[in-house]
LUMRO-446174 format. One record per residue (C-alpha): x, y, z. Coordinates in Angstrom, 3 decimals, decimal comma, m for minus. Layout:
! LUMRO-446174
X|Y|Z
...
END
This chain:
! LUMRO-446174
0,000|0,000|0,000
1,213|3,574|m0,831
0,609|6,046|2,222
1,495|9,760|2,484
2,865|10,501|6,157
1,598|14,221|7,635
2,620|15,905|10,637
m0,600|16,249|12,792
m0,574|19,716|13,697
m0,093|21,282|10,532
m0,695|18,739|7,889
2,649|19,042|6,315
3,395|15,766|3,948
6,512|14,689|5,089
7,193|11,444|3,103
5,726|8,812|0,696
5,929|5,355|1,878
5,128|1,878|m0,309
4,891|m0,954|2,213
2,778|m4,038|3,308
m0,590|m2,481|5,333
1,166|m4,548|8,248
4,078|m2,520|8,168
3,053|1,031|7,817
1,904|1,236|11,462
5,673|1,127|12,420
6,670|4,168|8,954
4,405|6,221|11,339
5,799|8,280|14,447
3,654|9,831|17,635
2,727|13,163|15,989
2,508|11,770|12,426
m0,713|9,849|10,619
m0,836|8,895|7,165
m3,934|8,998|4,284
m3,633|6,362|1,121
m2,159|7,739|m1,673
1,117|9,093|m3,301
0,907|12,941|m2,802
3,677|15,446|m3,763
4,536|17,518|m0,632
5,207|20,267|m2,985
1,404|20,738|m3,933
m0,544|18,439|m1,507
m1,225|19,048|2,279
m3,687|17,248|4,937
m6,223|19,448|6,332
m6,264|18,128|9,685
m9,440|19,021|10,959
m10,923|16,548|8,125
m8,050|14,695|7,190
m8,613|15,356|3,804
m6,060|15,949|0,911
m6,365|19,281|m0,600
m3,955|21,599|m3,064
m1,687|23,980|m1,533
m3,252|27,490|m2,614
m1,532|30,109|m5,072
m0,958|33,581|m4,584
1,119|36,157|m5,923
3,780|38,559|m4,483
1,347|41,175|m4,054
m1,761|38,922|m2,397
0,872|36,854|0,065
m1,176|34,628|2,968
m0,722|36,028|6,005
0,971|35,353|8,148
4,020|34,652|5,699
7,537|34,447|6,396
9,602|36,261|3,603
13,245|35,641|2,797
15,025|38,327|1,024
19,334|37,401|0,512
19,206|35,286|3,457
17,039|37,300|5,771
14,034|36,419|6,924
11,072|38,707|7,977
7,870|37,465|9,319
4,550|39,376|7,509
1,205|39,811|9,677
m0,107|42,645|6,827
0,700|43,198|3,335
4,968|44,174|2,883
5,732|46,989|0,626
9,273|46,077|m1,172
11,833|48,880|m0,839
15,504|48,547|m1,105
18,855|50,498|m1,212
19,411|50,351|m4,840
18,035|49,459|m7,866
18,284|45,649|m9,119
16,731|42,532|m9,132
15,938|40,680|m6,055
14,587|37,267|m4,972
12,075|37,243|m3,185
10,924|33,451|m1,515
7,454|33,255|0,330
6,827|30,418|3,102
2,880|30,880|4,222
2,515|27,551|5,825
0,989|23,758|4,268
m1,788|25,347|3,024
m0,099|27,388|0,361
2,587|26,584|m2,114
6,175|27,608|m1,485
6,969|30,464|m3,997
9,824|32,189|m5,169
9,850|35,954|m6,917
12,156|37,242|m8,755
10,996|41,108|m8,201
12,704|44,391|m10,296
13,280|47,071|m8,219
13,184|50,403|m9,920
13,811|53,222|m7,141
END
């Protein structure tokens, strides 16, 4: 049987596992569960209220989930409202999003003009 392993508090797929049903039990740690099925952890999360499978949602840089954590050259910044993007000079940065399972894991690539 093919099972998809999920951390129970916030429904994060951790791993794919192919195994006998008697064996999966023992693939399966205290704060994990598992639902049948091969899903990609990269586009697939557990809501774990229902314990069903559902798509990460999109967004874009300028509708980010809140609240987000944004990485800009190595630095991370935690968002509870909408960021405005300034910097010191002019270029092109990237610009990586992290809102949690329920959304997909994006990275930006955002022109600054000044």
């Amino acid at each position: 049987m093919i099972v998809s392993i999920f951390d129970t508090k916030t429904g994060l797929i951790d791993r794919t596992v192919d195994a006998p049903d008697d064996h999966i039990p023992i693939q399966v740690r205290d704060t994990e569960s598992y639902v049948e099925g091969g899903y990609d952890s990269g586009l697939y999360y557990v809501d774990v209220d229902t314990g069903e499978v559902k798509m990460k949602g999109d967004f874009t840089l300028g509708t980010i989930p809140l609240p987000s954590v944004v990485t800009i050259e190595g630095q991370e910044y935690r968002c509870h409202e909408q960021p405005e993007f300034v910097f010191d000079a002019p270029g092109t940065y990237e610009i990586k999003v992290d809102a949690g399972p329920q959304y997909l894991e994006k990275v930006f690539q955002y022109d600054y003009q000044s």
